[in-house]
C-alpha positions in Angstrom: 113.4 104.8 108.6 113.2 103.0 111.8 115.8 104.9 113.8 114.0 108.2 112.2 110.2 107.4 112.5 109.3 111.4 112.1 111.1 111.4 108.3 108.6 111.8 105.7 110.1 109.3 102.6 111.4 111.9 101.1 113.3 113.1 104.1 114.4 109.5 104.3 115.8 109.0 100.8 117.4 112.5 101.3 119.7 111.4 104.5 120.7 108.0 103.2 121.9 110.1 100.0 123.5 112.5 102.1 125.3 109.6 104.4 126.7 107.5 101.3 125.6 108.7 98.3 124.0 106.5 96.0 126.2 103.5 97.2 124.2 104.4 100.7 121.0 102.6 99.3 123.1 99.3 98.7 124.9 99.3 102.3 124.5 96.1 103.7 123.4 94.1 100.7 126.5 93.0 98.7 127.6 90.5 98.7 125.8 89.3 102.0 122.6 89.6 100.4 123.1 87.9 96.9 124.9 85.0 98.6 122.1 84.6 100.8 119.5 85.0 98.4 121.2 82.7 95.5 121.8 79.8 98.0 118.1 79.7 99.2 117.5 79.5 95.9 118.9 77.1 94.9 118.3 74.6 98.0 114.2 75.6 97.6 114.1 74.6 93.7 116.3 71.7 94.1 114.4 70.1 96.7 110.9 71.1 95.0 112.0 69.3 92.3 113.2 66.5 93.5 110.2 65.8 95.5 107.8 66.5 92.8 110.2 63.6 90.4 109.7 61.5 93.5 106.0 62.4 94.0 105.0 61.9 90.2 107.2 58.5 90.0 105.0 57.1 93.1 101.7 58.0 91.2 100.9 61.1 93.2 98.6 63.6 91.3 100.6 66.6 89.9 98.8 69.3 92.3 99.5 67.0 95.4 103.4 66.9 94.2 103.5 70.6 93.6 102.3 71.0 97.2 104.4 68.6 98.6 107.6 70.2 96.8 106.7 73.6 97.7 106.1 72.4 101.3 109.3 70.3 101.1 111.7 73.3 99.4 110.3 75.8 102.0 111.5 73.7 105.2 114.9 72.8 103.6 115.5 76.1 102.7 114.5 77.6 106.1 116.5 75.0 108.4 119.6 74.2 105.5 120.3 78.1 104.6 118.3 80.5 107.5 120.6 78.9 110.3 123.5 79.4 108.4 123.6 83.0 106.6 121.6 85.1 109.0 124.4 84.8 111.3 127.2 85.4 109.3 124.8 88.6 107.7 124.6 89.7 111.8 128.0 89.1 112.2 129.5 91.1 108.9 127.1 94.6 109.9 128.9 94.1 113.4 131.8 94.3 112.5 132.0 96.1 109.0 129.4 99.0 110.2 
């Protein structure tokens, strides 16, 4: 809807159908997207957890562990997985329009 600001939704929903058909509304998200999304995943509950083990075996209060895993999992996924997939997402739109 960016490109076409003056689209109502309707309108909207009506072009992309017209453009691709129902495989129009998925365009750009498999398998880019689920690989994406499945690796931050998986990095943000791996490291909450292990911080929170860590956290509880050092006497640290269950609510302060939670934070600090939460904390923890959000900077290792942005700086282990945002660096590496956005790119590669950028790069397969380019040249797969």
């Amino acid at each position: 809807m960016a490109a076409n600001r003056s689209q109502k939704m309707v309108q909207a929903l009506r072009t992309i159908y017209s453009r691709g058909g129902a495989v129009g509304f998925y365009q750009g998200l498999i398998p880019w997207a689920w690989i994406e999304a499945s690796t931050k995943g998986a990095v943000l509950l791996f490291t909450a957890a292990e911080v929170e083990k860590v956290a509880a075996s050092m006497g640290v209060s269950q609510g302060t562990g939670g934070l600090l895993g939460g904390i923890s999992g959000g900077v290792a996924q942005a700086y282990a997985t945002m660096g590496t997939f956005s790119p590669l997402h950028f790069a397969h739109r380019i040249w797969n329009p």
